[in-house]
C-alpha positions in Angstrom: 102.4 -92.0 -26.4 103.8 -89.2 -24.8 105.5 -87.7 -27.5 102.6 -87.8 -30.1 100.6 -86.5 -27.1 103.3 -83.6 -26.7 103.0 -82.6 -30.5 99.3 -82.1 -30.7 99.5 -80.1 -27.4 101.9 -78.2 -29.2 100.8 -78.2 -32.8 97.4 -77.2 -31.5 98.9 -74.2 -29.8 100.6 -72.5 -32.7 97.7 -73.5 -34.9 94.5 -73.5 -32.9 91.7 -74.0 -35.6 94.0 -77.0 -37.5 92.3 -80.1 -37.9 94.7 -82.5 -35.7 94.0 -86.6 -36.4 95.4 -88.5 -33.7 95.8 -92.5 -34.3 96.4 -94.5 -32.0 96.8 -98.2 -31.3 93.9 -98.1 -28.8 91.3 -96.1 -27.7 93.0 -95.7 -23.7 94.4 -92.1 -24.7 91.3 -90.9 -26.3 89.6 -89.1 -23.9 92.8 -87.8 -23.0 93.4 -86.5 -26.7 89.8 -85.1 -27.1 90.9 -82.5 -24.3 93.7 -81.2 -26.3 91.2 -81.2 -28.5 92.3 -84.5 -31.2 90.4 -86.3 -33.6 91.4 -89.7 -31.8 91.1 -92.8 -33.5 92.6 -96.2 -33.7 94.8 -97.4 -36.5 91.8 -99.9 -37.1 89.6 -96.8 -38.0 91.8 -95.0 -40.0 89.7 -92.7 -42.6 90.4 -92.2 -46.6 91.5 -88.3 -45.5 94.7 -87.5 -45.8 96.9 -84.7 -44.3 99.4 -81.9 -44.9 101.5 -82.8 -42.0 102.3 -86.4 -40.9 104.3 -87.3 -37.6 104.9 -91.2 -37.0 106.4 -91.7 -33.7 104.8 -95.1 -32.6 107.7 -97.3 -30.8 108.2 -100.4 -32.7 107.2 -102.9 -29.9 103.5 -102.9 -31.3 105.2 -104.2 -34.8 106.2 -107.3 -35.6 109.8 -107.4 -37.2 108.7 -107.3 -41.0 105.8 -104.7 -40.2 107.0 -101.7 -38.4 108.8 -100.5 -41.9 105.9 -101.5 -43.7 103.7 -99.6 -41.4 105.8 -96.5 -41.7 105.6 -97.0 -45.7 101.5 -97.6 -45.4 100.9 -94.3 -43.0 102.9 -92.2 -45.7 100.9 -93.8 -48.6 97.6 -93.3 -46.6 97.7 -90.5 -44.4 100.3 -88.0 -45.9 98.9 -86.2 -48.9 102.5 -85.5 -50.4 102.2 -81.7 -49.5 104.1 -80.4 -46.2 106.1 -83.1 -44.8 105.8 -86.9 -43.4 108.4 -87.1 -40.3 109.2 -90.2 -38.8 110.6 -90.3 -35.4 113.4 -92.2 -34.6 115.7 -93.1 -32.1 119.4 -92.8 -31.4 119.6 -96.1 -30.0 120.2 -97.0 -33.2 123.7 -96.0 -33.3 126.5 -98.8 -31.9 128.0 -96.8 -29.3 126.4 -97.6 -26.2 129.0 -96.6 -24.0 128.5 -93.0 -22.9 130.4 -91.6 -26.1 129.7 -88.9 -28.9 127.9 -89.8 -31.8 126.9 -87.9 -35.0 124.5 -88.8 -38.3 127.4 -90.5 -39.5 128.5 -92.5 -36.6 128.3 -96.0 -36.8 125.0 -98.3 -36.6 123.9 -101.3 -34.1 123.5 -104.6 -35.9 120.8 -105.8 -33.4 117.1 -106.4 -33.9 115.8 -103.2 -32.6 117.9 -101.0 -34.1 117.4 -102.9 -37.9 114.3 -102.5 -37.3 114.4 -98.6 -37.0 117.2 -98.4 -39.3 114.5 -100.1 -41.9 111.6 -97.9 -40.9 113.9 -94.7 -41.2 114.6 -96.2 -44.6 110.8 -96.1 -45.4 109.7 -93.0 -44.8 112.5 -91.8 -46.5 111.8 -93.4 -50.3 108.1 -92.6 -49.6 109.3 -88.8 -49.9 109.1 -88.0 -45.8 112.6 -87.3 -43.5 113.6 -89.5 -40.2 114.8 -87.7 -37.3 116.6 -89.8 -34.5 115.7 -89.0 -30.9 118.3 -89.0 -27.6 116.4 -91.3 -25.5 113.5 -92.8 -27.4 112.7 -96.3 -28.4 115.9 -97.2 -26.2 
C-alpha cells in the first residue's frame, strides 16, 4: 500500500545498496516497486531469507478475524531474523474516543471488531520480540 510503498522509497534513499524485500498480497504494485528498486513478491512466494529490518503495515481487511494476529506472529517468525527490529504498524483507531478528543498510549481502547483485531495483532508482534506503533489515520 502506500505506506509500505513510502518506506522503501525512503529506506532506499538513506541506504541505497540495501537489499529491500517487498511482499505483497498481489503482484498489481510490482512493477511499481521494481522502480524504487524492490524485490516484490507476493506473500504466496515468500523465500526462506530472513531480514534485519521488518516493517508490517498490511491493513487487516485481507485477514480474516483469527488470522491477521497470526499473520503478524508468522512474518516475525519467518522474515525477521531477531537482529534490528520487527515494527508493526498500527492504527489509532484503535483507541475509543472517536469524537475529536485527545488521546495518549494510555487512553482508553474500542471494544469493536476492528480495533480487537489490531489490539491482538499489536499484541503479536510484541511477544515475538518486535514493537507496535499506532498511526493517526490508518486502518480507520
Amino acid at each position: 500500500g502506500v505506506l509500505g510503498r513510502s518506506a522503501c522509497r525512503q529506506f532506499r534513499a538513506r541506504y541505497p545498496d540495501a537489499t529491500i524485500i517487498g511482499e505483497t498480497a498481489t503482484d498489481a504494485s510490482h512493477e511499481e516497486l521494481s522502480r524504487i528498486p524492490v524485490d516484490a513478491r507476493t506473500r504466496a512466494a515468500r523465500g526462506d531469507e530472513t531480514c534485519t529490518h521488518v516493517l508490517f503495515c498490511a491493513p487487516p481487511r485481507p485477514f480474516g478475524d483469527a488470522e491477521y494476529a497470526e499473520e503478524v506472529a508468522c512474518a516475525a517468525r519467518e522474515c525477521w531474523d531477531g537482529s534490528g527490529g520487527f515494527l508493526f504498524c498500527s492504527s489509532g483507531g484503535v483507541f475509543a474516543e472517536d469524537d475529536g478528543g485527545v488521546v495518549d498510549e494510555d487512553g482508553a481502547t474500542s471494544t469493536s471488531d476492528r480495533a480487537q483485531k489490531m489490539l491482538a495483532a499489536e499484541a503479536a508482534a510484541v511477544a515475538a520480540g518486535g514493537a507496535a506503533v499506532r498511526l493517526a489515520g490508518l486502518y480507520t
